[in-house]
N, C-alpha and C positions, 0 to 999 in steps of 0.2 A: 399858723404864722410861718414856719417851717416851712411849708407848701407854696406859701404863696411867696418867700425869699429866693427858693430854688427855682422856681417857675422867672421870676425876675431875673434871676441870675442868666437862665436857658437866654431869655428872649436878650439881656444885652453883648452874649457872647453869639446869638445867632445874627447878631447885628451888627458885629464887629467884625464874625466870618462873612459877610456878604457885602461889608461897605470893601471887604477888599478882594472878595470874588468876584463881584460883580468887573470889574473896572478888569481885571485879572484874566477873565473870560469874555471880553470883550474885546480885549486885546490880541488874545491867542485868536477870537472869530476874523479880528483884522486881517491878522496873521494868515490864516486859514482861506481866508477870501481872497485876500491879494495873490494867494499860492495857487488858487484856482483859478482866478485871471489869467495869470502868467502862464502854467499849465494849459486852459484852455487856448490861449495866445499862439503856444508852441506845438501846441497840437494840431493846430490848423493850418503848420508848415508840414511837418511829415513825421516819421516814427524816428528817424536818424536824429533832429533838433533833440526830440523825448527823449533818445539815450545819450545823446551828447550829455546832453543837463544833468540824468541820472548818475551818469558817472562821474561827471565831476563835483557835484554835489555830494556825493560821501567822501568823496576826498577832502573836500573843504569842511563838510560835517565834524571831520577827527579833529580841526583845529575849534570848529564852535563848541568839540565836546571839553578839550582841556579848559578851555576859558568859563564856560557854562560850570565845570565843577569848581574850577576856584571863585567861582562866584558866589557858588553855593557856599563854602566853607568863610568868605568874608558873610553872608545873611547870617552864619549863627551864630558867627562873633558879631556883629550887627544887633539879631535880635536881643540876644543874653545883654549885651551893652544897655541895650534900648531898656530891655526890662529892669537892669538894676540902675537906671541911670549914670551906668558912666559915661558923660558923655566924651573926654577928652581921649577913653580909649577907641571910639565911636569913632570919635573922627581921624583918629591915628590910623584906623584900621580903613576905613574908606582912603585915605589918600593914600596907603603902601600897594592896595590892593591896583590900585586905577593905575599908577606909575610904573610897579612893575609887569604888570599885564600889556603895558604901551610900549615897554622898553623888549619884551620876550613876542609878542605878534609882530612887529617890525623884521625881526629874525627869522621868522617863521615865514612871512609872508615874501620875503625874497629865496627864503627854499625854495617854495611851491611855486613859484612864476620860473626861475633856472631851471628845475629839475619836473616842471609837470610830462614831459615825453616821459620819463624813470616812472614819474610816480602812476600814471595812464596805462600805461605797459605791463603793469599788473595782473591789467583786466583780459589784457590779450585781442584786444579787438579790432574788427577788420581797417582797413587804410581809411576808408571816407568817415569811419566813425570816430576813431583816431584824431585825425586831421580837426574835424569837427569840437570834436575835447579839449583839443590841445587850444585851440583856439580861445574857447569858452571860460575855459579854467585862467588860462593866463590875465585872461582879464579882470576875473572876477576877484581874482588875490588881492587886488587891489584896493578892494573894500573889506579883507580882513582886520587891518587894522580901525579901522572904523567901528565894526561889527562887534571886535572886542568891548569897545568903548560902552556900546549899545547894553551888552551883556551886565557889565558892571555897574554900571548907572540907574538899571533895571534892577539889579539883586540886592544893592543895598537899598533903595527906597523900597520896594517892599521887604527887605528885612525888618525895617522900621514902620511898615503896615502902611504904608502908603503905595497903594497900586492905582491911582488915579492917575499922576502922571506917566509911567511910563506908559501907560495906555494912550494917552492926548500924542506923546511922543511916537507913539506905532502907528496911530491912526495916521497923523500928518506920513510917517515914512512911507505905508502902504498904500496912499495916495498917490503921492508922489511915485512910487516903483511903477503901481497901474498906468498913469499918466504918460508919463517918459516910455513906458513899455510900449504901449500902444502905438507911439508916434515913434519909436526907433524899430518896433518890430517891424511894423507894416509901412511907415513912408507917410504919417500921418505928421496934422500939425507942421506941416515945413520942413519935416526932419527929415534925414535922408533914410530910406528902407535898408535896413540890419542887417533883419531878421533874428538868428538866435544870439550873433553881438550885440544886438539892438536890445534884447533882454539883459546881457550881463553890464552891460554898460547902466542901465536904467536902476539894478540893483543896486551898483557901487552910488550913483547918484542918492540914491530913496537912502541907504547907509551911511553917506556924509552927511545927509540930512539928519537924519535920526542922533547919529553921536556928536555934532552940535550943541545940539537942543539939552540933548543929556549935561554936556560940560558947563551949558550955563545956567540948569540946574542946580547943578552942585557947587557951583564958582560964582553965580550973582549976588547981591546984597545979604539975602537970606537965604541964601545956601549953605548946604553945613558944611563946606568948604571954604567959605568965605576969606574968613582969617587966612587960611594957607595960602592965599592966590601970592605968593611971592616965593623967594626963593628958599623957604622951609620945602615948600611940598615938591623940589627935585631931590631932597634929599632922601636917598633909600637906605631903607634899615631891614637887615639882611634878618636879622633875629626875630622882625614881626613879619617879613613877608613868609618866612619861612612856616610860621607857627601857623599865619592863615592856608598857607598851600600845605601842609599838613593834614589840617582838616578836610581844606577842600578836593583835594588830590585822590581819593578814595573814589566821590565823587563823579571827579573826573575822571578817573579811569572805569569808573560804571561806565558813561555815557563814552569812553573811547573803545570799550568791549562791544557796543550797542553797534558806531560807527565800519570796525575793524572786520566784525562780524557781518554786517551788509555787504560789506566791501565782497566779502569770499560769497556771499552767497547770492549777490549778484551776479561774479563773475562764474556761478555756479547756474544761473537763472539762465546766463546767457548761453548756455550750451541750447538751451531750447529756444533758442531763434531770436531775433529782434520783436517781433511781435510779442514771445512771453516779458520780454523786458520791458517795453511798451506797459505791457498789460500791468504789472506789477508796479511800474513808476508811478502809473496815474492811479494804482488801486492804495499807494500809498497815498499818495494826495487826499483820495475818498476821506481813507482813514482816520483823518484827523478830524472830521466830521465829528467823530468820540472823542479821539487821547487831546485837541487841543483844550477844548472848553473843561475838559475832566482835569488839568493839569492844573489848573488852577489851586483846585484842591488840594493837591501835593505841599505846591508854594506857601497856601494858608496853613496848611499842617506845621511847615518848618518854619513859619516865622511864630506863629499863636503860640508853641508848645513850646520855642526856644525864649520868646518871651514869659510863657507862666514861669516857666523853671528858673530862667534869670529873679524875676521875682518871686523865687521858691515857694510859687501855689499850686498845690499838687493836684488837687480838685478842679480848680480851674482848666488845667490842663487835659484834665480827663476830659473833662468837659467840651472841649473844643474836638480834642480828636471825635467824640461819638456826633457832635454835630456836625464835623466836616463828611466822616461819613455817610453821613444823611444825605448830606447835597449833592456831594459827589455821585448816588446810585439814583439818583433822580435824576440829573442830567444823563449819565451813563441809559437808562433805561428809553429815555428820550431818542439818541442817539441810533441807541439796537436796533429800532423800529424802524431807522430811515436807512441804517448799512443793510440790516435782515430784507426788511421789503420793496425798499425801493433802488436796488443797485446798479440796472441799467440806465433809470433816470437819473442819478448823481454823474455817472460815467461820461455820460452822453453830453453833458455841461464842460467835460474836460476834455474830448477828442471826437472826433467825425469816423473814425475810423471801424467799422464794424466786428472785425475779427476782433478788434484789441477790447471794446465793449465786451465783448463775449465772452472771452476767457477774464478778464479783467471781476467781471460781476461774480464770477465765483471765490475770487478771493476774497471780494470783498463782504460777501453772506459768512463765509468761513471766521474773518474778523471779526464780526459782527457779533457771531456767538460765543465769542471770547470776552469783550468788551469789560463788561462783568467784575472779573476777576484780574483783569489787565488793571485798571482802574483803582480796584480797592487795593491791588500792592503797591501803586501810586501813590494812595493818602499813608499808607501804614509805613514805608519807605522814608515819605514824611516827616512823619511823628519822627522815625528814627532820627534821622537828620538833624531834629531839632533838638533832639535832646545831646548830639553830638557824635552818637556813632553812625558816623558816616560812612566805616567797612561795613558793616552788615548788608546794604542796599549792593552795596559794589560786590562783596562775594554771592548774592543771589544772582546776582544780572550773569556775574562769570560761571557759575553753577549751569545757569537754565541756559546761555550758548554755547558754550565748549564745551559740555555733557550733555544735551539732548539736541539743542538744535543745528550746530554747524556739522558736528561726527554723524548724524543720524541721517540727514540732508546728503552727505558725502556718500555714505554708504545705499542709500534710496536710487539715488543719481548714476554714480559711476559703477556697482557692484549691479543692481539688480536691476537698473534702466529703466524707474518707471518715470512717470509722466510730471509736470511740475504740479501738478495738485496736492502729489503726494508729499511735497515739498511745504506746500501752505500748510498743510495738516497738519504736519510736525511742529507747524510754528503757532499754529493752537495749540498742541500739546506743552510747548513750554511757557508759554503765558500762563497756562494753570499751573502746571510745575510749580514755576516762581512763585503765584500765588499761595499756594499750601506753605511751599516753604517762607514767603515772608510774615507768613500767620504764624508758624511755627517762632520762626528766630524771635517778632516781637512778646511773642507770650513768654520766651526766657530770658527776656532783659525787661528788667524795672526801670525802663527810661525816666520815671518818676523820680527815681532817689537816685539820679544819677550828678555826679560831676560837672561843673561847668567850665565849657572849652576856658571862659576866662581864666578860672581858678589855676588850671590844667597847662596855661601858654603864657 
């Protein structure tokens, strides 16, 4: 009777991990495709469009990373709410979060349209590529505000395990981006021909679209913002936004080490020509091939386990972490096989260019055998997350690039002048790195009998 309770139990939390993975990894494939659209798009202008986009693209990354970690830190005040049914904290914390998120990107995104020649300048790159950035970037700031919207509208609904919609909400955005893209890159549809403003313009369209749909989500009849559509929800309270950026700010500055880091090792990639940058833009692209549909798993880690523990079932919880990682190494292993064996053909879908194939398909076999262990510090990360320590993910990410892969990179490059391969190796090297170590840090915290952010804010 015992056996057959457990086995029941398995099958309704493997069904609860997948009504909202599913929806979760279908969104990040949106994601994923629309990116390789666009990418294939700009790649059939020239290697300069690829680096323009490259480098403005982690500039503007550092800003999806702040916003993406306070998003994080509203999901597990979200989940914990959701699980212990508060709902009045629930909704406190959804409207402080979306308000001041709206009121701090507005700020933000008149930096980076003033100051992108300062912030471009970094990279050190030549005049037409330059020209090119400055161009691309200024325009696209203008869907940061937007983007924000996206981000938060996305992290509470699936805090509270609904990943249906933002997926129906991506779908339509990434449609839309393709569409608009197509007809302002090339001259199509009646539009006038771009080219790579033809892309950035297309983006901010697909982003006002997207964070719309989001606000009348949370703001229509049955939205769990409903009641506040008046003049309660301009009111900011410094003491809950504070307590969710708390949380989430650890987070965020994982995901702005991740950004920060690019940044330098980009501008480190480009010592070896336009073609290794090329090569590495679109081998990121490839990449997600794995980490988007695997990431899913992460999201289901921090809402499941932030929810058992709200509802302090400790069991339950285990439980979800060892089936999330189930899923997650089944897709992951899915993936291997298409970065491992087939990486000239993925390539070849995002640029015409043969050199840039060439060198590009070795990074991407190199990734490929990572994958693995990249992945499962994702779901373990997770876990963390959900149970509330949200520094732990953030000192591994800062461990595994300022101690092995920015300093080691530095020294490969400027010291001993070898080649960029030897550059990608090392970033396999701290993918595992992290890995050990985020195995290590969760086997010495009982995220089980752990505190919750509610209790704690």
């Amino acid at each position: 009777m015992k056996d057959t309770h457990l086995n029941a139990n398995k099958k309704e939390v493997r069904r609860k991990i997948y009504s909202m993975i599913l929806p979760i990894t279908m969104e990040n494939i949106l994601v994923m495709v629309a990116g390789f659209v666009s990418m294939g798009m700009l790649g059939r202008i020239d290697t300069l469009a690829i680096g323009a986009f490259g480098l403005s693209d982690r500039l503007t990354k550092i800003i999806w990373a702040l916003f993406k970690g306070v998003t994080m830190g509203a999901s597990v005040f979200v989940a914990q709410a959701y699980g212990s049914q508060n709902h009045s904290r629930l909704k406190k914390v959804i409207q402080q979060t979306l308000l001041s998120s709206i009121i701090l990107v507005i700020l933000l995104q008149q930096f980076v349209f003033w100051k992108a020649p300062m912030l471009l300048g970094i990279y050190n790159p030549d005049p037409n590529l330059m020209h090119d950035s400055i161009a691309y970037l200024r325009i696209v700031s203008w869907g940061l505000p937007f983007l924000a919207i996206m981000l938060v509208v996305a992290g509470v609904l699936q805090g509270m395990g609904n990943a249906r919609t933002p997926m129906l909400i991506a779908l339509i955005m990434n449609i839309t981006n393709i569409i608009f893209g197509y007809g302002f890159i090339f001259g199509n549809f009646g539009l006038p021909k771009l080219g790579l403003k033809g892309a950035a313009i297309a983006t901010i369209i697909s982003q006002v679209t997207a964070a719309m749909l989001g606000i009348y989500v949370l703001f229509n009849k049955k939205g769990v913002l409903s009641t506040l559509l008046n003049k309660r929800f301009f009111k900011l309270d410094i003491k809950e936004v504070l307590s969710i950026y708390k949380v989430g700010m650890p987070s965020a500055l994982e995901s702005i080490f991740w950004q920060v880091s690019s940044i330098i090792l980009t501008k480190i990639i480009m010592t070896f020509g336009n073609t290794a940058l090329a090569a590495y833009q679109v081998g990121l692209q490839a990449e997600s091939i794995s980490y988007m549909p695997a990431a899913g798993f992460s999201i289901a880690a921090t809402a499941f386990i932030g929810q058992a523990l709200g509802a302090r079932k400790e069991k339950l919880g285990r439980t979800y972490l060892k089936e999330t990682i189930k899923g997650s190494m089944i897709i992951t292993s899915l993936s291997v096989i298409l970065l491992v064996g087939f990486p000239h053909i993925i390539l070849g879908l995002l640029t015409n260019q043969a050199d840039v194939i060439k060198l590009g398909s070795i990074y991407l076999v190199l990734m490929g055998i990572v994958q693995i262990p990249q992945n499962l510090s994702g779901v373990l990360n997770g876990a963390l997350r959900g149970a509330g320590h949200t520094r732990v993910p953030m000192f591994v990410a800062g461990a595994g690039l300022w101690i092995v892969r920015i300093p080691i990179s530095l020294i490969l490059t400027y010291w001993l002048h070898m080649d960029i391969v030897a550059i990608w190796v090392v970033m396999c090297f701290d993918l595992v790195f992290r890995f050990v170590l985020s195995l290590i840090l969760y086997k010495t915290k009982n995220i089980y009998k752990t505190e919750l952010v509610l209790e704690k804010n």
